[in-house]
Structures are given as C-alpha cells and as structure tokens.
N, C-alpha and C positions, 0 to 999 in steps of 0.2 A: 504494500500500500504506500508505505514511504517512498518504497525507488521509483511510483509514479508521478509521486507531485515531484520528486526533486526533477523527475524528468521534463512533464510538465514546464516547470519552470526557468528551468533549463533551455527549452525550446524559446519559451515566451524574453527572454533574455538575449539568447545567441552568442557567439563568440564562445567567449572567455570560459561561459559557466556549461556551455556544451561539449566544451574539449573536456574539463573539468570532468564531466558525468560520464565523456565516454572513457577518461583514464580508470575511473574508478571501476567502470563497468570490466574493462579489461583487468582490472587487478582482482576483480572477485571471479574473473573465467580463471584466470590464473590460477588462483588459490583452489577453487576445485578441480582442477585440472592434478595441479603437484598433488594433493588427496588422493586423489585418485591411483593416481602412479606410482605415488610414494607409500603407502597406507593399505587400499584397499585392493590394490594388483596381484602383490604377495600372498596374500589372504585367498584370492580366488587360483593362484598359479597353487598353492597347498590343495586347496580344497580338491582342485582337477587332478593332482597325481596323486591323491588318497582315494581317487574314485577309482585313477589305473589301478590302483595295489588291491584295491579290494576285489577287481573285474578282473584282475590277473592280465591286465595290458600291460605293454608296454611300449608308448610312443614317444618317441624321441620331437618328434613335429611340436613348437609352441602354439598350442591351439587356446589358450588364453588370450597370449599377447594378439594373435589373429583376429577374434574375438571380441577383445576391446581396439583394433584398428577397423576392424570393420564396421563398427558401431560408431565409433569416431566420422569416420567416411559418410555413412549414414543421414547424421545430423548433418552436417557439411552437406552435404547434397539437399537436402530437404528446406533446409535453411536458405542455399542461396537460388533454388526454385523458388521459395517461398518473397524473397526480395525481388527477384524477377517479374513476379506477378504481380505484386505492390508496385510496381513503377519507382524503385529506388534500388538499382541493382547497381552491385560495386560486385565484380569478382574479385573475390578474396582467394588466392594459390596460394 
C-alpha cells in the first residue's frame, strides 16, 4: 500500500523522486534476488539430492539451479510481454 502512494507520488513529482523510487525499487529486487541465491537455493539443491538418495538416483545434471533459471526466464519473459502491451516497452537483456 505504501510502495503505491510513494509511487504515486513519485510520478506526480518527476525527476528526482522517480529515479529515487526506481533505485529503491531495484535494491528491494536485489535483496530478494541475493535470498534467494544465497538462502533458499541451498535448501532446495539439499532437498532434490535427499529425494535422489531416497529414489536411489543418481544424477549428476543440476536440475535445481535449471529450475530456478528457468523460472527466472519465465518472469523475464512475461514481464517484458506484459510492458509491451502497456505501451511502455524498454527491452531489458
């Protein structure tokens, strides 16, 4: 609710305080982003070779880190569709 009105107002301002909202905006992708990576990656790469040990697999393939890139891909795809069809499309590579 807050990150509307700052946005909001933000807009209604321009400049200064739009740079302002989108640096933030990137430090909170950020921050989930490193979570992500750093935190909860470990956790699910455990979880998938306690699942080979139990199934008696054994795969060498990182099918997690895949997993989470293709999920990553995903949203990135969806996202800059989603800009495209709002009429405010910036390809972001």
């Amino acid at each position: 609710m807050l990150a509307f009105a700052l946005k909001r107002a933000a807009l209604h301002r321009g400049g200064i305080s739009m740079k302002i909202f989108s640096l933030l905006s990137v430090f909170g992708g950020g921050v989930f982003l490193a979570t992500c990576l750093l935190d909860l990656l470990p956790d699910a790469v455990e979880g998938i070779r306690s699942a080979e040990r139990i199934a008696k697999v054994d795969i060498k393939f990182p099918i997690t880190e895949l997993l989470v890139a293709f999920g990553f891909m995903f949203v990135l795809i969806i996202e800059q569709v989603l800009f495209l069809l709002s009429g405010s499309f910036k390809l972001v590579l």
